[in-house]
Structure formats: C-alpha cells, structure tokens
C-alpha positions in Angstrom: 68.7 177.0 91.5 70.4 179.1 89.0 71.3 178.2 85.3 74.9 178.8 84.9 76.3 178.7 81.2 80.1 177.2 81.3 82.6 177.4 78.3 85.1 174.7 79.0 84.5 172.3 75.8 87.9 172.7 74.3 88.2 175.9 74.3 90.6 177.0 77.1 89.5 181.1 76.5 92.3 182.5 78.2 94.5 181.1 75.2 92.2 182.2 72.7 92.2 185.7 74.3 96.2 185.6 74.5 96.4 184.6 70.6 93.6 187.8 70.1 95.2 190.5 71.9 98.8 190.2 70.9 98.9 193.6 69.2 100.2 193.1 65.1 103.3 195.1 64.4 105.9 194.9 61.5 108.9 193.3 62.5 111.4 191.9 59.4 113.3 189.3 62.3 112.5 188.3 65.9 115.3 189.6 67.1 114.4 193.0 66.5 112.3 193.5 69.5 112.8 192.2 73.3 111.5 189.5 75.5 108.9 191.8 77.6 107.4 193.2 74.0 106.8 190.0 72.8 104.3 189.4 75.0 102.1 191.9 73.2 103.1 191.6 70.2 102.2 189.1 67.2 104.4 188.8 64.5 105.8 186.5 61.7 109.1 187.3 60.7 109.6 188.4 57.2 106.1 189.1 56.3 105.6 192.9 55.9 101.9 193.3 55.3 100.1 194.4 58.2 96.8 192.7 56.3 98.3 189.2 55.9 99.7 189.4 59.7 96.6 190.4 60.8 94.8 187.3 58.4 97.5 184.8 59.9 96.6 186.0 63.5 93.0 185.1 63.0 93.0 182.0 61.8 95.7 180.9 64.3 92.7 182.1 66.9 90.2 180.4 65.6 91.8 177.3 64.3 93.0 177.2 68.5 89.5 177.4 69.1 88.4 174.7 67.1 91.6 173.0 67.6 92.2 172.1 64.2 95.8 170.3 63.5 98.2 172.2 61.2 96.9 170.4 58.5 93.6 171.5 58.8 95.1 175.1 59.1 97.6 174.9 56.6 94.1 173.8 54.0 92.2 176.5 55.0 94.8 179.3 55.2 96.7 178.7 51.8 94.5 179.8 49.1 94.4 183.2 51.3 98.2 183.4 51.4 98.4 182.5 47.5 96.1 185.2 47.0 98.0 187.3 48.8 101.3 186.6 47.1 102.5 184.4 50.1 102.9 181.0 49.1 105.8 179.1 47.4 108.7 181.3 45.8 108.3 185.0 47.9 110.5 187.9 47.2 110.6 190.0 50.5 112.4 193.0 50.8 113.8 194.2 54.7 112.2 197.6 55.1 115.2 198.5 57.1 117.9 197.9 54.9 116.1 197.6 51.6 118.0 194.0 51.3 116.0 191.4 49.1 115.6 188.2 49.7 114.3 184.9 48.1 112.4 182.6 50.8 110.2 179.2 50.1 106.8 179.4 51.9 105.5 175.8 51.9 104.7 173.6 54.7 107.9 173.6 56.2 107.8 177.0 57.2 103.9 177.5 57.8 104.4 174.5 60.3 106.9 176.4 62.1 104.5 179.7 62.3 101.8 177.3 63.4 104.0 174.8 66.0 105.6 178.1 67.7 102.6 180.3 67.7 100.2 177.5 69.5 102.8 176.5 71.6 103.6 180.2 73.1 99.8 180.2 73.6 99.7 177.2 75.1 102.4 177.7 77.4 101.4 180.8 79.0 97.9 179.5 79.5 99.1 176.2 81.0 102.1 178.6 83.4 99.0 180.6 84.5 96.8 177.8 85.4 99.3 176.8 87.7 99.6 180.2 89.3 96.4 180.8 90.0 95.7 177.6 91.5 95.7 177.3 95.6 99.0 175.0 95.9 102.5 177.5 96.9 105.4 175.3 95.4 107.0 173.8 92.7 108.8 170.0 92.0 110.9 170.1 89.2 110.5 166.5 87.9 113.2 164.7 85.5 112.7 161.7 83.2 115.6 159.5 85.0 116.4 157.4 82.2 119.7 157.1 80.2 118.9 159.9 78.2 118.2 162.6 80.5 121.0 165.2 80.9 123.0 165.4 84.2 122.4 168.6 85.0 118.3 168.1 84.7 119.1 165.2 86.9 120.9 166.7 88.9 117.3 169.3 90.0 115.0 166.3 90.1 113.1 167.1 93.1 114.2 170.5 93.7 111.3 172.1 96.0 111.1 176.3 95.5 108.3 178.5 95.8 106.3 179.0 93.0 107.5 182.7 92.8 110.9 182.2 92.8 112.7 183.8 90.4 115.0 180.6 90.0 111.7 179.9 87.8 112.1 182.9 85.6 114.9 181.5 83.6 114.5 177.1 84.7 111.1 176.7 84.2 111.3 173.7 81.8 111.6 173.0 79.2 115.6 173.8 79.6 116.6 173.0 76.1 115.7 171.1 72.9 113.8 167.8 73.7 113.8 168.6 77.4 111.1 166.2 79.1 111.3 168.2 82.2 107.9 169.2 84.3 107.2 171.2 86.8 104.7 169.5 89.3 102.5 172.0 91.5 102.4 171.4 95.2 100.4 172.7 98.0 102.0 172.4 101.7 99.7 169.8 102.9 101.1 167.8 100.2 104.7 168.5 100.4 104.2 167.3 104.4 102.5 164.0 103.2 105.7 163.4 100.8 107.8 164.2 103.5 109.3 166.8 101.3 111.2 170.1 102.2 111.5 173.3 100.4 115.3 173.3 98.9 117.7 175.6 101.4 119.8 176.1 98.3 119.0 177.2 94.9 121.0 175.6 91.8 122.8 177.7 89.4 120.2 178.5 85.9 121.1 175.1 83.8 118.4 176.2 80.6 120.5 176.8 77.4 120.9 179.6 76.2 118.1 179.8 73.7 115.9 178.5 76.3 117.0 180.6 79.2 113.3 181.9 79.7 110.1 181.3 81.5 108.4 180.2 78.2 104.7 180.7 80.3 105.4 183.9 81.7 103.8 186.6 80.1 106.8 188.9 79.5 108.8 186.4 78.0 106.6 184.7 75.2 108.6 184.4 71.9 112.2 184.4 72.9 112.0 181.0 71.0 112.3 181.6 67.5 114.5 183.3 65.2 117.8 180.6 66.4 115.7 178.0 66.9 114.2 177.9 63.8 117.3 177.8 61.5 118.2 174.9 63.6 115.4 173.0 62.8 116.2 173.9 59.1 119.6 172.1 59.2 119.5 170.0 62.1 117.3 167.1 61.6 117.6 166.2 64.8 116.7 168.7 66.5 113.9 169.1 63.9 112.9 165.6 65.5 113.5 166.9 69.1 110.8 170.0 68.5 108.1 167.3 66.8 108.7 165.5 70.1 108.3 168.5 72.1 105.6 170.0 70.2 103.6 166.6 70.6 104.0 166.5 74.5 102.2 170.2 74.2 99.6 168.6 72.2 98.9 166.1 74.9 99.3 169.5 77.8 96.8 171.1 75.6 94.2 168.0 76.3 95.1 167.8 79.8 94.5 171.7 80.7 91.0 171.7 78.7 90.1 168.8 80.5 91.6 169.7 84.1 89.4 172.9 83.3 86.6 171.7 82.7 86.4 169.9 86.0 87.1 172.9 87.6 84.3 174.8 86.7 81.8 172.4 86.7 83.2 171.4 90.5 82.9 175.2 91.2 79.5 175.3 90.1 78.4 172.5 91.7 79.7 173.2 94.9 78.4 176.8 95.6 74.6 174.8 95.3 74.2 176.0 91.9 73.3 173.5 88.9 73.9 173.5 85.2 70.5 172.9 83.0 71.9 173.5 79.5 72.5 169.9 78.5 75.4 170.4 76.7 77.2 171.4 79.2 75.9 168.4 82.1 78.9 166.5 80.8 82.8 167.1 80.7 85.8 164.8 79.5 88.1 164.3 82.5 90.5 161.9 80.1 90.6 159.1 78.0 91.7 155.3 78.1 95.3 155.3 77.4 96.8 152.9 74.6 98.2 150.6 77.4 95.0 150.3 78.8 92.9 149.7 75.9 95.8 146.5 74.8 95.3 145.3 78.4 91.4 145.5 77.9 91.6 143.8 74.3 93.5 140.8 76.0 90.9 140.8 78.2 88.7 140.1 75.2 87.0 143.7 75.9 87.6 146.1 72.9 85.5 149.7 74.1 84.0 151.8 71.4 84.1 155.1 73.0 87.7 156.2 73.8 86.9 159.0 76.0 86.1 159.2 80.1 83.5 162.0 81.0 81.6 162.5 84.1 78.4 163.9 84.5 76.9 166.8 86.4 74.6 164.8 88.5 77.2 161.9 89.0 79.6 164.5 91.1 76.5 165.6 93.2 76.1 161.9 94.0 79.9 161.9 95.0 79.8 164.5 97.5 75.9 164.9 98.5 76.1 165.4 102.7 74.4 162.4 103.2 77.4 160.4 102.3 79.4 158.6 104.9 82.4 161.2 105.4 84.7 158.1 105.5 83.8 157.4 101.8 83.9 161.0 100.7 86.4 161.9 98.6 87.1 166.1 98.9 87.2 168.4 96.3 90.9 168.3 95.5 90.6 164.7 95.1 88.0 164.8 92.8 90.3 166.9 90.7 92.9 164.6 90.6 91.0 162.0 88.4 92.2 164.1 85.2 95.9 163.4 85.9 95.2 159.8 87.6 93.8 158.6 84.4 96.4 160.3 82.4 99.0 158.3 84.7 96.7 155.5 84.7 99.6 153.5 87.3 96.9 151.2 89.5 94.1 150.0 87.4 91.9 146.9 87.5 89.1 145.1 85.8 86.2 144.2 87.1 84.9 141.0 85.5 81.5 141.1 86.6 80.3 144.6 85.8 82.8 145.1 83.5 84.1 148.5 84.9 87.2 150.0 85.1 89.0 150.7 88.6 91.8 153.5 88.8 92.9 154.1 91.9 94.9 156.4 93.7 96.9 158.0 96.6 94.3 159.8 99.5 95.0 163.4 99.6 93.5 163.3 103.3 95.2 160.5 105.0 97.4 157.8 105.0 95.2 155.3 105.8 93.0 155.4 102.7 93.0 154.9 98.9 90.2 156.5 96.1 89.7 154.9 93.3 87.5 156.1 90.5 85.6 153.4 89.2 84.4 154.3 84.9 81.6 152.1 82.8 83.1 151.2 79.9 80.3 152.1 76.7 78.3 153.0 79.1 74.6 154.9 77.4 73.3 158.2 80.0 70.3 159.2 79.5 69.9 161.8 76.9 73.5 161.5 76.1 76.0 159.4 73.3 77.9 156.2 74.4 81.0 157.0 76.4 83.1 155.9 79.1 81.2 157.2 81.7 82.4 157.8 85.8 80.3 156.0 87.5 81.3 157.3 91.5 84.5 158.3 93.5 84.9 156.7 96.4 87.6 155.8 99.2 88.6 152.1 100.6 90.9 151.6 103.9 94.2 150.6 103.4 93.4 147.1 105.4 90.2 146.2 103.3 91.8 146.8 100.2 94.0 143.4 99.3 90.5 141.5 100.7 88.6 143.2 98.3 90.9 142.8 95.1 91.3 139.2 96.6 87.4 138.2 95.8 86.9 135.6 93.9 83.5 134.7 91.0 81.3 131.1 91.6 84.8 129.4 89.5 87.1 130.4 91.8 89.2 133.1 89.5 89.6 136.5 90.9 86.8 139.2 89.9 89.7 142.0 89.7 92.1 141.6 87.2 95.3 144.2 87.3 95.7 145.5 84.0 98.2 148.5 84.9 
C-alpha cells in the first residue's frame, strides 16, 4: 500500500491559493475597477504603496492559513503598518486627482480589510466546493421566521440547476443579514424529496449592492466601497455584517472539515492507506452547545469538544465483509459533517456512555444511519477526543424497539437529548 500525504488540517489550499494569486495593483477606491477584475486583483482602497499592499496580502494568506482571528492579525500586522506610516492619523493623497485626505487607521477599519478580504476568500472556495461536487441542483433555503424578508420567502425551495444563471446575481446572501443558503442536490435526492426542478424562474430579488454571485470567480469584491460606509454610520447594519461575518466563520469550519473527509474517503477507497500519523485522524465536527447543556443535565460534562474519526475506523465501516444491509455508502459517510452540525436526532446511551446521531438513509426509505461517537474517548497513539466509533444503518421497524430498551431498573438506556 502506498503512503499518501494529505493537507486537509485547516488549511482549505484552494483559499489560500485565491488570497496568493490575486495580482497587487494600485487602486485609490473599489469602484475604480469592475466586477470580472476583481477577481485578480488584491487591493485595499486608499493605500498607495505597492510594498504595504503587498505586506497586507501576505499576512492575510498566512493568517488564513493558520486561521488566526482578527485580533491575532491585527497584533502581528500593526507594528509593520506603524512602521510604514499606516496606523492611526494617515494623510493619503488620490494619485488621480491629487486630492488629500485625512483617514483614521485603527481597528475599525483593519477589521473591515480583514472581515471582507477572508470572507471573499472564503466564499469562492466554499461556491467552488459545491460545483465541483457530483450533485446537479440547487435549493435555495430561507430561515422562515418572523424576520425573514418576503421576497426570500417567497424562493424557499426554489429547485434550478446549479448552472443557471438565476445563480449569477441570487446566489445568497441577497442583502445585509440575509440567512439564506443554498443547499446542493443530486437527482437521486431531489426524487427521494419528491422535489421538482422549478418550471419558472423568479425575478433577481438581491439588493443592489448584493446583486452578485459573491463565490464566483469573476465577481469577488463587488462588496465594498458602499458597504463599508454603511457599516460606518449604520450600526445596524454594522451589527448585521458581525452576524454575517460570524455565519462565515462557522462555513469556514464546516468546508475544512467536510474536506477533510473527503480526501481521507478518497484515499481510503481507491485501497490506498495513510501512514503519516498525523494525518490517520480528521475532525468531522464538534458537540454543539445544545448538546453539551443536554449532556451536563445528564450529569456528563466531555472534555474534548471536538468529533474526529480515524483512518482505520472508516475501513471498519465499509470493509466488504460487512453485511450490505448495515453498510452505509460513501455519500452517507459524508453526511456525518453536516448531521452533527444539525445535530436534530441525538440520544444518549447510558450504558456505554456514547453519543447516537442519527439520520435520513440516502439509499432507501426503509432505513435510518446513525453515527454513534465516544465521548473522551483515548486512541491509541492519539490525544483524548470525541472519537466515531462506527456508521451503521437500523430498519425503520426495529428502530422504536431499540430506543425502547430498557437497563436492570427499568429506565430506558437511550435518553433523547436533541
């Protein structure tokens, strides 16, 4: 068997590579160049040194490779921006016009080069991810609470193909706060649903400022200049982009980790195996804050916050000598990253103290999986950490006797905590 080396420890490369090979050019506002050349181009408006743009776009790469927060960034990159003449009162002077102006560089502003430029990066990594994947549609999904805006409601559940160009301008989010998602369907799942493909499409309902595919390549940055006098005067849409900007945070985690599965699955499956230890493991997710309060009623408070699965564990899972009724396939084994972000059906086992998560079959209708996770569980050669312990699949009929099973006092073994 071959050794194969894998990079998928929180370090998503295509997004590093984006960050790297946006080409530095002088630009005094955003507005100056279009859409399609932002894709190539880094810039931060009203600094005029090629030097310092070319410092800023560095650390932004590798502070997205070692996924430092902004404060970490904003530490390490201000004594090189004071040097530099860049920090606090700036005099900067529009090479264009020869107008002066008197700007504050402080956190403020460094937070806004730092929220827009990770979350541009971010976006078109997570867009591609979705493209290149094998599944041909997508959902558009809409928080339908009271604060949702009609027309967002209004395309909850609307079913196009994935290269529609209704996608071009309404690939969320739509406007300032939007919660809008797009979910990624394949045709065996649009069947199961009992979902169609939309006969009509909807007339573009993004805002103006937000009338663009954020994740497509040739329409990166068209976020900025408006946007970020807004958030100057507008606290509340100052609070709207923190709200955004954390839901990208929590996207970030969720690509590394759907990643990682990914490659270690692909490895695994073409009969190959991975010997360099540090990469035998991969986090998949972690225990949600729900679960862990359900879990400290439970009188069970777990020290690792994490859920990882390990190399061998997924060979267990789908070695050929395993009953095919009990075999979960590959696209199911993929699914644990967003089931245990969901985390909708999970119980406690009393008795061996695991976790249960389970979930929809993506083979039939007469099955469930459910994941079932060791809570501080030690692996050989590895740290303490919520560990997988197998996939496996239940019939729909056996399942209520199973949950239904009670210890030597008569009190049920499974106890629903989600």
């Amino acid at each position: 068997m071959s050794s194969v080396a894998l990079s998928f420890f929180a370090k998503p490369e295509n997004v590093v590579k984006f960050l790297q090979a946006r080409k530095s050019e002088l630009h005094f506002d955003y507005d100056e160049i279009m859409h399609e050349a932002h894709s190539r181009v880094f810039t931060v408006a009203k600094i005029t040194k090629i030097d310092l743009l070319n410092d800023i776009q560095k650390s932004l790469s590798e502070a997205y490779k070692e996924g430092q927060r902004f404060s970490e960034w904003q530490k390490d990159i201000s004594p090189l921006l004071a040097k530099k003449g860049w920090l606090g009162d700036v005099s900067v002077t529009n090479p264009n016009t020869g107008e002066t102006k008197q700007i504050y560089v402080g956190s403020r502003r460094l937070r806004r080069i730092f929220n827009t430029n990770m979350r541009v990066s971010i976006a078109k990594a997570r867009y591609e991810s979705q493209m290149n994947s094998y599944a041909q549609y997508f959902r558009y999904v809409a928080i339908l609470d009271s604060r949702v805006r009609p027309n967002h409601k209004k395309l909850h559940g609307l079913i196009l193909p994935k290269t529609d160009k209704f996608w071009d301008k309404n690939y969320p989010p739509n406007d300032w706060g939007c919660r809008c998602k797009v979910q990624v369907l394949t045709e065996d799942e649009l069947k199961s649903e009992g979902w169609q493909v939309s006969k009509s499409i909807p007339l573009n309902i993004a805002d103006k400022d937000w009338a663009y595919n954020v994740g497509k390549a040739d329409n990166k940055d068209k976020i900025l200049k408006e946007k970020i006098k807004k958030i100057d005067k507008d606290s509340a849409l100052a609070k709207a982009a923190l709200s955004e900007l954390k839901t990208l945070e929590q996207d970030r985690k969720l690509y590394v980790w759907q990643q990682g599965l990914n490659d270690m699955l692909k490895v695994l499956i073409s009969g190959s195996i991975i010997k360099d230890k540090a990469f035998q493991v991969v986090q998949v997710g972690e225990l949600r804050p729900k679960i862990k309060k359900a879990l400290n009623n439970q009188g069970i408070t777990p020290k690792a916050n994490s859920i990882a699965i390990y190399q061998n564990t997924i060979s267990h899972i789908t070695r050929d000598s395993k009953p095919k009724t009990k075999e979960p396939n590959v696209a199911e084994i993929k699914a644990v990253v967003e089931v245990f972000y969901k985390a909708k059906h999970v119980y406690y086992d009393k008795e061996k103290g695991n976790l249960l998560y389970f979930y929809k079959s993506l083979q039939d209708d007469k099955t469930v999986n459910y994941a079932v996770v060791r809570l501080d569980y030690v692996l050989k050669k590895f740290h303490v950490d919520n560990f997988i312990a197998t996939i496996t699949k239940i019939p729909f009929f056996n399942l209520r006797t199973m949950l239904d099973q009670v210890d030597k006092k008569g009190e049920k073994i499974y106890v629903r905590i989600k």
